[in-house]
C-alpha positions as CSV (number, residue, x, y, z in Angstrom):
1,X,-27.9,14.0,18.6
2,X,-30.8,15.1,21.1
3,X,-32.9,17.9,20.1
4,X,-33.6,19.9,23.1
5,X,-36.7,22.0,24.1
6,X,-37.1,25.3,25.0
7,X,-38.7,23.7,28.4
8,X,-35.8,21.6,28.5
9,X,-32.9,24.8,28.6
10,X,-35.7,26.3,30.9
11,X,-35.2,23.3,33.5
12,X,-31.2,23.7,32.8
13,X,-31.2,27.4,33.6
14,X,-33.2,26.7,37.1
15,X,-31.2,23.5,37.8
16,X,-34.1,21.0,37.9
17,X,-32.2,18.9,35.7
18,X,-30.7,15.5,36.6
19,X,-26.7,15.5,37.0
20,X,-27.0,12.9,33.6
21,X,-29.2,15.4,31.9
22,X,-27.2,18.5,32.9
23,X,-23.9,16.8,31.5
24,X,-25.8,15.9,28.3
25,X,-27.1,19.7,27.7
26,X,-23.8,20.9,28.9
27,X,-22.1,18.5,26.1
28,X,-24.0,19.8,23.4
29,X,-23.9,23.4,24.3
30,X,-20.3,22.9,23.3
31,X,-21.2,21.2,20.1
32,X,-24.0,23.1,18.9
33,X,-23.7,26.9,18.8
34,X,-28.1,27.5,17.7
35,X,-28.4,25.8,21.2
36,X,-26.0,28.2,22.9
37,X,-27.8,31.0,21.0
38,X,-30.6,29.4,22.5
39,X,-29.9,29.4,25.8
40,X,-29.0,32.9,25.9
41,X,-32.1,34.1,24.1
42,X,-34.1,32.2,27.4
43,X,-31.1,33.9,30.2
44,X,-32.1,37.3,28.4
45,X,-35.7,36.8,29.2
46,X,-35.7,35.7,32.8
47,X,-33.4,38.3,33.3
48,X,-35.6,40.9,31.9
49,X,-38.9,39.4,33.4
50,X,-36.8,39.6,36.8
51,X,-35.8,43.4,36.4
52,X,-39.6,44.2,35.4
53,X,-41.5,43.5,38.8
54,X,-42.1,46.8,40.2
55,X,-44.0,48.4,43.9
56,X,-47.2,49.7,43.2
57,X,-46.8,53.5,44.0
58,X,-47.1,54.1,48.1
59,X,-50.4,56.5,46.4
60,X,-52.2,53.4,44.8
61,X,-51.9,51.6,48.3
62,X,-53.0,54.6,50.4
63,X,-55.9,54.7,47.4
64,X,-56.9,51.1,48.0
65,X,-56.9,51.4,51.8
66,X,-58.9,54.7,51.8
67,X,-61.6,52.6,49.4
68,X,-61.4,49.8,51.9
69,X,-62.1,51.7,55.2
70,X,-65.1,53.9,53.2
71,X,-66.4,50.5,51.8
72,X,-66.2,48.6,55.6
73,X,-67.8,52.0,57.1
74,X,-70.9,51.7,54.4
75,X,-71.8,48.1,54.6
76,X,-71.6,48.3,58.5
């Protein structure tokens, strides 16, 4: 039985797997419920990291923009 990586599931989950390798993972995720458990641990945290990118507030930008026009007026 093949013991399968973390950056092997990872490569599953993004389908950069071959159709050989992809059948083999797909075979033992029926077999093998720790990988299963596994491969849902890794779909909860691309999910999350997915959800968590945020827009800066529309303040921070005006913030930055203000610095950069007083900055360009100075060293002029």
């Amino acid at each position: 039985m093949h013991h399968y990586t973390p950056e092997d599931l990872i490569r599953f989950l993004y389908k950069e797997t071959s159709q050989n390798e992809t059948g083999a993972i797909e075979d033992a995720l029926q077999k093998d419920w720790t990988l299963r458990e596994k491969l849902a641990v890794l779909k909860a945290s691309i999910e999350r990291l997915n959800s968590a990118l945020e827009k800066p507030r529309t303040e921070a930008i005006l913030s930055i923009l203000r610095y950069a026009v007083s900055s360009e007026t100075v060293s002029q």
